[in-house]
C-alpha positions in Angstrom: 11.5 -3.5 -26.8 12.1 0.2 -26.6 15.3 2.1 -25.5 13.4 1.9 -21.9 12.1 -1.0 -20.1 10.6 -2.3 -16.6 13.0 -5.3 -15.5 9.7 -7.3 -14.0 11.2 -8.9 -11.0 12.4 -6.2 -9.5 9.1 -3.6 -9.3 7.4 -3.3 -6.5 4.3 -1.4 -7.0 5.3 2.0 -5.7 4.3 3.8 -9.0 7.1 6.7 -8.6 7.4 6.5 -12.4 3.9 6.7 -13.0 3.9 9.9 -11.0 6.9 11.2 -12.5 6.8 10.1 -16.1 5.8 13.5 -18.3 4.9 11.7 -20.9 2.4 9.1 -19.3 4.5 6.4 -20.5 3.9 4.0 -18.0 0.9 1.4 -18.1 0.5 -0.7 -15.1 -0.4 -4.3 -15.5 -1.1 -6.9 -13.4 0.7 -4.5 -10.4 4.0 -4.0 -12.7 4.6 -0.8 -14.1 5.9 -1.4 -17.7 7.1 1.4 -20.2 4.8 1.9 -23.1 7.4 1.9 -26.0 5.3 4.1 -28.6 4.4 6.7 -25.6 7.8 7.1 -24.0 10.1 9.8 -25.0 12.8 7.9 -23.9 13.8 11.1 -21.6 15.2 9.0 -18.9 13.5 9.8 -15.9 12.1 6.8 -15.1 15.4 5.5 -14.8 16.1 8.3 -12.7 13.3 8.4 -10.5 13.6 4.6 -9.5 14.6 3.7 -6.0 14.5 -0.5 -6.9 16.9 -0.2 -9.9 14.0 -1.8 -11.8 14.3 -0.1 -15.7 16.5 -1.2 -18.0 18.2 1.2 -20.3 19.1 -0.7 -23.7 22.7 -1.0 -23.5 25.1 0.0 -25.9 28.3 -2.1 -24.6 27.8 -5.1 -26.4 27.8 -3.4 -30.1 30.8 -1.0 -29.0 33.1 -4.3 -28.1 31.9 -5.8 -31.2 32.8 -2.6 -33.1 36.1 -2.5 -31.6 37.0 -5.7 -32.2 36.2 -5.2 -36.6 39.0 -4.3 -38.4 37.4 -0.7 -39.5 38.3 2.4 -37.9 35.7 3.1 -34.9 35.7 6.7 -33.6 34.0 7.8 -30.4 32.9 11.2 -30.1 32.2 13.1 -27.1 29.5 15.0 -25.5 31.6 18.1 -23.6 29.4 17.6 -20.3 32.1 14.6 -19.9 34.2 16.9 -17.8 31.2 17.4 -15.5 30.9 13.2 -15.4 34.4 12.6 -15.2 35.9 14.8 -12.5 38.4 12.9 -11.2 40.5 12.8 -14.4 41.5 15.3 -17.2 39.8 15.9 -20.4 43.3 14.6 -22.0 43.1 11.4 -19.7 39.7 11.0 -20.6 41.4 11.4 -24.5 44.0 8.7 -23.6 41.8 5.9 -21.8 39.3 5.9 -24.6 42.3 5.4 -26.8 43.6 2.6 -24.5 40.4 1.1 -25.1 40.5 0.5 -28.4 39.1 3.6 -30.7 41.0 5.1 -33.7 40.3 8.1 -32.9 38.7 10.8 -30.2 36.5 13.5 -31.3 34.5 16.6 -29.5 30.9 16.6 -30.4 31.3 20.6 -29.6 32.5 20.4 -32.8 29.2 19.4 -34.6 27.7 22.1 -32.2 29.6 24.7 -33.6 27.7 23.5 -37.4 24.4 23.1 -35.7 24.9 26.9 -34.6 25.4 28.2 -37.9 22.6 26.6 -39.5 20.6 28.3 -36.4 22.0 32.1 -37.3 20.8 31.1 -40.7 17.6 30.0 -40.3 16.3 31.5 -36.9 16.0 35.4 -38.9 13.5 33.9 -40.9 11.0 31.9 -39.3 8.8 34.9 -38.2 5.9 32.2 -37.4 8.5 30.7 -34.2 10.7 28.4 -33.9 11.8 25.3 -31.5 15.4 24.5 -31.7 16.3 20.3 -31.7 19.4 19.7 -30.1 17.5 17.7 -27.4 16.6 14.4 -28.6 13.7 14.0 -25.6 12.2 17.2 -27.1 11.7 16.2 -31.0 10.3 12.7 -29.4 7.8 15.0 -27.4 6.9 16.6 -30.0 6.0 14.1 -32.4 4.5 11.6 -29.9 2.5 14.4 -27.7 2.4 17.5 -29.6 2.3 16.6 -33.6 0.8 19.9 -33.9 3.7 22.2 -32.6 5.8 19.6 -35.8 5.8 22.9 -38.3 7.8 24.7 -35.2 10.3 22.4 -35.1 13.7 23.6 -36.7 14.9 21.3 -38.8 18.5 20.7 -37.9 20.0 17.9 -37.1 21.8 17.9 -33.4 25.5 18.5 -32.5 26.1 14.5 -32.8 24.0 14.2 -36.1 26.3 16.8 -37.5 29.4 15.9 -36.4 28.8 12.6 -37.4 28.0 13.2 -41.1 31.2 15.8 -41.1 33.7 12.9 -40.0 32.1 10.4 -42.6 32.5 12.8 -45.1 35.5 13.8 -44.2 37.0 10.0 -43.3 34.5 7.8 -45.6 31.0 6.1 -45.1 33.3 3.1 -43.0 34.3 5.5 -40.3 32.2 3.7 -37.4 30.9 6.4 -34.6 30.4 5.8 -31.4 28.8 8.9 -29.2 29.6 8.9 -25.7 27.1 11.2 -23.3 25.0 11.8 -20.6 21.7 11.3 -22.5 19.3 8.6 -22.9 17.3 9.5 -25.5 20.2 9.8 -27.6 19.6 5.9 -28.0 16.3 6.1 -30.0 17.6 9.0 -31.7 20.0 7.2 -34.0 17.3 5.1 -34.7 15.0 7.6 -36.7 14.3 7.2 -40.0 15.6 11.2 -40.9 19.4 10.4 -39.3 20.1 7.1 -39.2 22.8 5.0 -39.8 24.9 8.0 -39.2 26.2 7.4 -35.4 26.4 3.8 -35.0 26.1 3.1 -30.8 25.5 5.3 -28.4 27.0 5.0 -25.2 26.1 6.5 -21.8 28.7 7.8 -19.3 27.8 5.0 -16.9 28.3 2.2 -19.7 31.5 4.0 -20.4 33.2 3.6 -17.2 31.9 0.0 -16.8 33.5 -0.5 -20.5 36.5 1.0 -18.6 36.3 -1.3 -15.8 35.8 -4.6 -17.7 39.2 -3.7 -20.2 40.9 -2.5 -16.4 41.7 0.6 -17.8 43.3 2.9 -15.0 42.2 6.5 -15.4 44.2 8.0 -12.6 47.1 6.7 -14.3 46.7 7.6 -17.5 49.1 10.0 -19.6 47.7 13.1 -21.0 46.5 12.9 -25.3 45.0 15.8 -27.3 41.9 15.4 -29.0 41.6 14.9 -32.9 40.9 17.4 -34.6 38.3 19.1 -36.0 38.6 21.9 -32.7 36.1 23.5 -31.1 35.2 26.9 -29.8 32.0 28.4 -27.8 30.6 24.3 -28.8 32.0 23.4 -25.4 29.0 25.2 -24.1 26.3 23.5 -25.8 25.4 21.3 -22.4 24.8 24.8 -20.7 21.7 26.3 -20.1 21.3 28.9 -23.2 24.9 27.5 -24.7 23.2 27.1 -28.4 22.5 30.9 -28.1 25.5 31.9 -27.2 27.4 29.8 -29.9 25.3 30.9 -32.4 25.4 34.5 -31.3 21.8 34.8 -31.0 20.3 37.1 -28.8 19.3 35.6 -24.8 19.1 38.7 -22.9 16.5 38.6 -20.6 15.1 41.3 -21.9 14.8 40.1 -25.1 11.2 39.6 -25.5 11.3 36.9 -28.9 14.2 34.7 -27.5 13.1 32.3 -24.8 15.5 29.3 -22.8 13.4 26.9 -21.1 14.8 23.9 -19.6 13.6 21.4 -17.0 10.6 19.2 -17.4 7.9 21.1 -15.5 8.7 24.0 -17.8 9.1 22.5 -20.8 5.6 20.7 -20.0 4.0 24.1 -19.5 6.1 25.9 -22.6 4.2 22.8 -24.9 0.9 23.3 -24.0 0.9 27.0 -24.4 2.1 26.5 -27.7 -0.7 24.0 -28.6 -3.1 26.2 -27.2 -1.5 29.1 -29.8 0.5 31.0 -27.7 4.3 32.2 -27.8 4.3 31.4 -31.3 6.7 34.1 -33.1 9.4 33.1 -31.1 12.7 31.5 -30.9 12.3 29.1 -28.1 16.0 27.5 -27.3 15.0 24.5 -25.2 16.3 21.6 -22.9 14.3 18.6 -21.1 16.8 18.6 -18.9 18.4 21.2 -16.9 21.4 21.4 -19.2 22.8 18.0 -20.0 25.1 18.2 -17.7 21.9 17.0 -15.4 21.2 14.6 -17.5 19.2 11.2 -16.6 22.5 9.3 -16.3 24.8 11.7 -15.3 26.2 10.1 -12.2 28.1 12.5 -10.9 29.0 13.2 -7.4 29.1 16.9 -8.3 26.3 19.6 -8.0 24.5 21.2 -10.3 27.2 24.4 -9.9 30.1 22.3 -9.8 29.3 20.7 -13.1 28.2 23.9 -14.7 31.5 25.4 -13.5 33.4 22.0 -14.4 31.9 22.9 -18.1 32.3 26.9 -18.2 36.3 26.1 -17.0 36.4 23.7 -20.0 35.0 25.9 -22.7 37.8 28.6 -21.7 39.9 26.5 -22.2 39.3 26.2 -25.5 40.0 28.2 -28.8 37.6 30.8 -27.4 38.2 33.3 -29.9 37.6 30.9 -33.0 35.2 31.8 -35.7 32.1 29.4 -36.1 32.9 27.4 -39.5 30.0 28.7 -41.7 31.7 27.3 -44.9 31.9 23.7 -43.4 28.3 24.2 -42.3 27.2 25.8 -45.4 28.8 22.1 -47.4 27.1 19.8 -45.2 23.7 18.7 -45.1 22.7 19.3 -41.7 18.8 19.2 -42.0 16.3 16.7 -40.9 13.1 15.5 -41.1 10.1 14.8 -38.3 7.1 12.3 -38.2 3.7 12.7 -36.5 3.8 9.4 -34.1 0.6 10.4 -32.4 -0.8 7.4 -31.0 -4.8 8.0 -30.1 -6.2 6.9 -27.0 -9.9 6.6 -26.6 -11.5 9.1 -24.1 -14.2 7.9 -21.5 -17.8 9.1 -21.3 -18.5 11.1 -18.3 -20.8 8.2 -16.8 -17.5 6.0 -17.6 -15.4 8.1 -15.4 -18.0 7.9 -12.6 -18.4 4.2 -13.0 -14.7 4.0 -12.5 -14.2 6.4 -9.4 -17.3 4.0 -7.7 -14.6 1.5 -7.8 -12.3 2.9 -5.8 -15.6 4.3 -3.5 -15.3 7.4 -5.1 -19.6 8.5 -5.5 -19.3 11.9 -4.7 -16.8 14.9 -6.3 -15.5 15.2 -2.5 -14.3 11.8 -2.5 -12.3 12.5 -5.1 -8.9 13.6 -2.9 -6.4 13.9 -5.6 -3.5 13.0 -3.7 -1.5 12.3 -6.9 -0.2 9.1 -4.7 -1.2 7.3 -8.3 0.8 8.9 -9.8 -1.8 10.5 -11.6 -2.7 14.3 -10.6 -6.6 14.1 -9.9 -8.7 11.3 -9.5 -10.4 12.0 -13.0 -7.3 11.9 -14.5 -6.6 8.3 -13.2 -10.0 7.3 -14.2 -9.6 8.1 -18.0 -5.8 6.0 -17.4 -7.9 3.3 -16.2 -10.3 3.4 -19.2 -7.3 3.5 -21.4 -5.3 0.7 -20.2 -2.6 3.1 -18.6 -4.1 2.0 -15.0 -5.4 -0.4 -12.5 -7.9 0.8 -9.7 -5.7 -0.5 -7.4 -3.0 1.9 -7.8 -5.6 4.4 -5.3 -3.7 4.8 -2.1 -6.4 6.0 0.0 -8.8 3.0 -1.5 -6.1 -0.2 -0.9 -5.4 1.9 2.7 -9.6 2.0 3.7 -10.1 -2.0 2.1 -6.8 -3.0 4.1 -8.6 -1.4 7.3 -12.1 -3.2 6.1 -10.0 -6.3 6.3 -8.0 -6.0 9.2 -11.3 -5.3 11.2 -12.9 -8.4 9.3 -9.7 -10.6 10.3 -9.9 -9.0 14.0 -14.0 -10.2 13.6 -13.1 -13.3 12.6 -10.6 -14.0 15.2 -12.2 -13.1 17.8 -15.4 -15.3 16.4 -13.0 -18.4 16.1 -11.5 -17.6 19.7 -15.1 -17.3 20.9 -16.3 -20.6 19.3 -13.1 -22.3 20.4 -13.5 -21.5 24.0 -17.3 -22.5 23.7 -15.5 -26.2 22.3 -13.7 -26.5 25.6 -16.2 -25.6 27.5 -18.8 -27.6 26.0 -16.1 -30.7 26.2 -15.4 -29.9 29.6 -19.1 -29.9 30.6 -19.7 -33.2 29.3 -17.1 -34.7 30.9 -17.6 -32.9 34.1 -21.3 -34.1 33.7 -21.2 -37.7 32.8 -18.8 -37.4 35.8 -21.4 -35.5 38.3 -24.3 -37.5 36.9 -21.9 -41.3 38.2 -21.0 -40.1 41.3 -24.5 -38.5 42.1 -26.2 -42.2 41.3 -23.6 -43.9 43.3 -24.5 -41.9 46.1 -28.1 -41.3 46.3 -29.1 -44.7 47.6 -26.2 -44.9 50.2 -27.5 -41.5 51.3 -31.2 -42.3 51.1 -30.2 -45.4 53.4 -28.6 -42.7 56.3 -31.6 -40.4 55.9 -34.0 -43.1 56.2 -32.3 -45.2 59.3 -31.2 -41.6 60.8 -34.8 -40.5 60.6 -36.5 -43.7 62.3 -33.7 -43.7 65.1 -34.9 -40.2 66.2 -38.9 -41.2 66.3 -37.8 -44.0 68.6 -35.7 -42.5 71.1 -37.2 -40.5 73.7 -37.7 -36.8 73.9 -35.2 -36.5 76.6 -32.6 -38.9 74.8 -28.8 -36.7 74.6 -28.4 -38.8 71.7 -31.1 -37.2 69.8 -29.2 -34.2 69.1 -26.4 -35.9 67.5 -28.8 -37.6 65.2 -30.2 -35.0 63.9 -27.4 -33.6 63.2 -26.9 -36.8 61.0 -30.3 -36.1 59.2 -30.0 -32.6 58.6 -25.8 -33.5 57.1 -27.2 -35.9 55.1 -30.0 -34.0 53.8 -27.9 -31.5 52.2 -25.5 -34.2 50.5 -28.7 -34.9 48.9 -29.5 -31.4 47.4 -25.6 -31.4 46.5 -26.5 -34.6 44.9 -29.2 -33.2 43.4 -27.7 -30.3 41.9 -25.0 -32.7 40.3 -27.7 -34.6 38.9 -29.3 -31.3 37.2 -25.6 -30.3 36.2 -25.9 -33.2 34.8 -29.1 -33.3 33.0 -28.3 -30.5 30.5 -29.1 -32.8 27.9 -31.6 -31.3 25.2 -33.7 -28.4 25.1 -37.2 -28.7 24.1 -37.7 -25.3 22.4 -41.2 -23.2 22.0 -42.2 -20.3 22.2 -41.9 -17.8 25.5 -43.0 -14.6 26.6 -39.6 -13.9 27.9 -41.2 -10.4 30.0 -43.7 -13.2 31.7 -40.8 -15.4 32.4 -38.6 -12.9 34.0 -41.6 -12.0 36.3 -42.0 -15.4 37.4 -38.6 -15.0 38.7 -39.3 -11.8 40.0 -41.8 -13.1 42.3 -39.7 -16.0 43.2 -36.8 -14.0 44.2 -39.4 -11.9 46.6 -40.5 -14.7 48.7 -36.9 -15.8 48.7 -36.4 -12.5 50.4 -39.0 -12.8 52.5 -38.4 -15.9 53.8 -34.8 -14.8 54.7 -35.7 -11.3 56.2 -33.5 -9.3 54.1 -33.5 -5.7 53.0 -33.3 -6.2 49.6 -35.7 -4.2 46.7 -36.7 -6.1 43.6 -36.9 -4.1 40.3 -38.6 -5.0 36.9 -37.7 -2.9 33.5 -39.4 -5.0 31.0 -39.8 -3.8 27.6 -42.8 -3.6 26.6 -43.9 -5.4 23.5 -40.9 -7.8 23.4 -41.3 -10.3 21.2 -41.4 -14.0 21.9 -38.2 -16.0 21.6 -38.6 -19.7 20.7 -36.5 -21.8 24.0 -36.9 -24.2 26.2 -38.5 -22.3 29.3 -38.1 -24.3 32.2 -34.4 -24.4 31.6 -34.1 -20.7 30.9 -35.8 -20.4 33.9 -33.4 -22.4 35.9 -30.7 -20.6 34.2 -31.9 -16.7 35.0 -33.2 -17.8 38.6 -29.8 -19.0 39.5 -28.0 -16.0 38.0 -31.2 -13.8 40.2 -30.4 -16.1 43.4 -26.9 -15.5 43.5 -27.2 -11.4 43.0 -29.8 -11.7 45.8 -26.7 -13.6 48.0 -24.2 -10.9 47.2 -26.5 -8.6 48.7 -26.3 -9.5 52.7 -26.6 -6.0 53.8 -29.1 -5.4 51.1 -29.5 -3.5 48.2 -31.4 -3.7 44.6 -32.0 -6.4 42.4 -32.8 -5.0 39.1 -34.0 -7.6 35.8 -34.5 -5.5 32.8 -35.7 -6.8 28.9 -34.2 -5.2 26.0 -35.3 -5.8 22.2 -32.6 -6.5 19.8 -31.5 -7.4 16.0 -32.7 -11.1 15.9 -33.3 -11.4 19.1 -33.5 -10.2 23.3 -31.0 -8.9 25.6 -32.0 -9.1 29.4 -29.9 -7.6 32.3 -30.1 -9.3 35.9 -28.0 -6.0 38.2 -27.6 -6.0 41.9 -25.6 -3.6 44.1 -23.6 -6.6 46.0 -20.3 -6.9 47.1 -19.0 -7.7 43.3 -16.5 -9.9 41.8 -13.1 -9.1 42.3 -11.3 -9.5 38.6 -9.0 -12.0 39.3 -12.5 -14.3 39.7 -14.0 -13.1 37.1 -12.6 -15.8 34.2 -13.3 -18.6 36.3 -17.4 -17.8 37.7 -18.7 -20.3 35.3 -16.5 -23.0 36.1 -18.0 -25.8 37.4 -17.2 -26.5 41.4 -15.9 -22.5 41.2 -17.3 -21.0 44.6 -15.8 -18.0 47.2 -18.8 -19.0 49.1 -17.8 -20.6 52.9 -18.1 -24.7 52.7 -21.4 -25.8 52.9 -23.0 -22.3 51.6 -22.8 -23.4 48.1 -21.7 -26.1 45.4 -20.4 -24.0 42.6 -22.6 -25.1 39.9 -25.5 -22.3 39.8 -23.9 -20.2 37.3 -22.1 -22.8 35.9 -25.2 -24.6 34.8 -26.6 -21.3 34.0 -23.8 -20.7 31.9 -24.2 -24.0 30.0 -28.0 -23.4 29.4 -27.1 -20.5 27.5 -24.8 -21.4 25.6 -27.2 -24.8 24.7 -29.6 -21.7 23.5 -27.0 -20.5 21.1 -26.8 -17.1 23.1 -24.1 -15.4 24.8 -23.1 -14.2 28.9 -21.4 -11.7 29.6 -20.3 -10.0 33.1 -19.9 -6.8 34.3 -18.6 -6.6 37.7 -16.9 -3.9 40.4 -16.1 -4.5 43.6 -18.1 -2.3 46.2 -20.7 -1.3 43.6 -22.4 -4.7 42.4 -22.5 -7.2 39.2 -24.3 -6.8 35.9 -25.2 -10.0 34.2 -26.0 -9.5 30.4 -27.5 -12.4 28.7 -28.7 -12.2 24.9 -30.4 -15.0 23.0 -31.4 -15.2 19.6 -35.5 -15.6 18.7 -35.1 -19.1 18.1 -32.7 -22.0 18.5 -31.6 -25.0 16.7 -32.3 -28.6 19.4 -29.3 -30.3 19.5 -28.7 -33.7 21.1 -26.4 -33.8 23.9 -24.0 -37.0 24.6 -24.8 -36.8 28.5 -26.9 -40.5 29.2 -30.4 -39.2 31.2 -30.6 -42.6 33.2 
């Protein structure tokens, strides 16, 4: 496992270190963003960057309390941004807590920057071809993981730690056990290589430090004052500033100075790099931080703004033995040079058909599809494509793609629901009219012969009475009662009889023109002002149903427009040709269906006509024709201005038994 690491369980999938990892560290798999150890510079932004606390920074607390707890002298050493970290207290607390906790001895790695600076003023005259200084641990790993090329520009000094450390083991013996104490992450891996290590022994960030503090209670408030052990340093104290190695080392920064440059910050570090590996800015000193300073490094934590901590550090280093010469003869004894390694790792690149294949993935077929929204984390399209072909990255990661096939599904689920509302009503209603039927078709038996027995005795008591007979009145009145109980009974008994269709195959335009010239001499038997209109598309093409049914079904729906109408008006039946099957429209210009009726029409016994003017079962029967055809009813209605009925029905039909008994 590498210095950084994705802590599984606690990543959710919102790729803000994919986006702002400069190395393109990160490879998501299986939705978890996990750090590529031989790709990661171990820079620390990650850590940074991420809202859910989800990467894990190896931790250097276990080794120190295991350190501390060997007999052998353990010193810790430093970093001077601590002053910028550590606010709250003096640099002489800070001196006596660390003491409290258990090390021999307290060091400033300003010290070992003062060494590094006069190995720079040595060597920087002489490298005509450039040079990149090394200070920055997150730099070198660039380098030799990114940029192997730009290797031959590194300067080949050790940093301020490195040096320190191999002064005070030197100077104290190869027992001494040093811990480093700083803002910097990277500082982790750099112990590790092969050029420095078993030099500094754990490194520790400020964070670990205080919680090192907090597990020994160590009170830094109260702490008493303690000067740090010597060796002393001067202009070192400004090493975690912006341009501090040049002014330690006297070097020329102005910003005038045309071979000098100080970069720091990753955006223009990033851009530095690949002008050099492109073969520009070479001839010159480049004195260059990943971060901006380390007093912003990745684990800072400090409360205090950028210019507080610069000012926290500038206040520090005056403190100091400003006017203290650089100690070239200590330098000039020590060994303070290092070595590099090309750690390169090669990724295969994608064909161009590859990439395109990729993109099609995410629906991505045409160059302005590509929207490069760098909500990947990846900044264009193409760019996520060759991450994809390399492992680095899922399709899914596409924003825009999960947010259009999250829409695709919401409107599937909305389909489906409303499908599965649809077919659930159509269940009840189905149950309901059996029940209702079997019901209708009992009572209609039960009283057809009772009523065939008044219509028949009623009928043969008027023939016998006499013309003249008062009583004659009266019985017809019995008759002509009894004879509509019959066609009530009657139109149970149809209700009823819904039982199976017998499908075959209809010209649905000569069917609706049958009803057409039914409705007319409806009209004209009732004297009323009302105009019949036929659309019929021409052409339509048969549709395989039970005719005499459908019949019944659309000359009910016609007969009841016709009704609406008493002052009259139009009655309009149209024929449309659709996708698998027909659509027909039955309009009139009634008195229309106030919407508070409009869930119940094609209930069964549902009627606003006055008692005796109808049974409620015309559209109702209507209604379960239909649906017996597998089609669909739908109603359109204002009051004042009329009713659209809009019936569709598919070419052909399934025949399905129906429960109802015929008898």
């Amino acid at each position: 496992m590498g210095v950084v690491s994705t802590i599984g369980e606690k990543c959710k999938r919102c790729y803000t270190c994919v986006r702002n990892c400069p190395a393109k560290a990160i490879r998501v798999e299986n939705e978890q963003a996990k750090v590529i150890e031989e790709l990661c510079i171990s820079c620390g932004t990650c850590v940074r960057v991420c809202n859910q606390k989800a990467k894990r920074v190896e931790s250097g607390i276990e080794p120190t309390l295991s350190l501390l707890d060997e007999a052998k002298p353990v010193a810790a050493i430093l970093a001077p941004s601590f002053v910028a970290a550590f606010p709250e207290i003096s640099p002489e607390q800070m001196v006596s807590a660390l003491r409290e906790v258990g090390f021999d001895m307290v060091c400033e790695v300003a010290f070992g920057a003062e060494l590094v600076a006069c190995e720079y003023s040595r060597l920087a005259p002489s490298r005509r071809e450039g040079l990149i200084s090394t200070p920055c641990p997150a730099i070198v790993n660039l380098v030799e993981i990114h940029y192997p090329e730009l290797i031959p520009l590194l300067a080949p000094i050790v940093s301020p730690m490195i040096a320190l450390g191999r002064y005070l083991k030197k100077e104290k013996g190869q027992n001494l056990k040093i811990v480093f104490i700083g803002p910097c992450v990277a500082k982790k891996e750099e112990i590790k290589h092969p050029s420095v290590r078993g030099v500094v022994d754990v490194v520790l960030t400020f964070k670990e430090i205080r919680e090192i503090f907090e597990l020994k209670k160590i009170d830094l408030a109260g702490q008493k004052e303690d000067e740090f052990d010597p060796p002393h340093p001067g202009l070192g104290r400004s090493f975690p500033l912006h341009g501090g190695l040049l002014r330690t080392a006297a070097i020329n920064g102005d910003i005038l100075e045309k071979d000098v440059l100080t970069i720091c910050g990753v955006e223009d570090t990033l851009e530095v790099m690949d002008f050099l590996s492109k073969g520009f800015l070479r001839g010159k000193f480049i004195d260059i931080l990943f971060c901006k300073g380390c007093i912003n490094g990745p684990v800072m934590e400090s409360n205090l703004s950028l210019v507080q901590r610069r000012d926290r550090v500038i206040d520090f280093v005056k403190r100091s033995h400003f006017q203290k010469k650089l100690p070239v003869e200590i330098a000039s004894s020590l060994n303070l040079r290092r070595g590099f390694i090309n750690r390169k790792v090669g990724l295969p690149l994608p064909t161009e058909d590859e990439i395109k294949e990729i993109l099609a993935q995410t629906n991505k077929f045409k160059p302005e599809d590509e929207l490069n929204c760098g909500a990947c984390g990846y900044p264009t399209c193409r760019d996520m494509a060759i991450a994809v072909y390399q492992g680095l990255a899922e399709p899914q990661m596409c924003l825009p793609y999960l947010i259009t096939k999250l829409e695709n599904t919401l409107k599937e689920l909305e389909r489906s629901h409303r499908q599965l509302k649809e077919t659930q009503h159509q269940l009840i209603q189905s149950e309901k009219m059996a029940s209702l039927g079997q019901l209708s078709a009992g009572i209609a038996h039960e009283l057809n012969n009772p009523l065939g027995g008044i219509l028949l005795y009623a009928n043969m008591l008027e023939e016998e009475m006499d013309a003249s007979d008062p009583r004659r009145e009266e019985i017809a009145t019995i008759a002509k009662e009894a004879t509509r109980c019959r066609e009530i009974v009657r139109s149970l008994l149809n209700f009823a009889r819904q039982t199976r269709l017998h499908p075959e195959d209809t010209d649905i335009n000569s069917l609706l023109k049958d009803i057409a010239s039914i409705c007319r001499r409806e009209i004209e038997a009732q004297a009323n002002e009302i105009e019949i209109r036929v659309e019929l598309e021409p052409h339509l093409p048969s549709c395989n149903v039970d005719a005499n049914q459908l019949k019944q079904a659309l000359l009910n729906i016609a007969l009841n427009g016709i009704e609406a109408m008493s002052k009259g008006g139009v009655l309009t039946i149209r024929s449309f040709a659709t996708d698998g099957g027909v659509r027909i429209e039955i309009e009139d210009t009634g008195c229309g269906i106030p919407e508070e009726n409009l869930p119940r029409i094609f209930d069964p016994f549902f009627t606003t006509k006055k008692i005796g003017k109808g049974t409620g079962l015309g559209l109702a029967t209507a209604h379960g024709i239909i649906k017996m055809h597998r089609g669909n009813i739908q109603v359109q209605s204002r009051v004042g201005k009329g009713t659209k009925m809009i019936i569709t029905l598919p070419h052909r039909v399934e025949v399905e038994e129906r429960i109802i008994d015929e008898k």
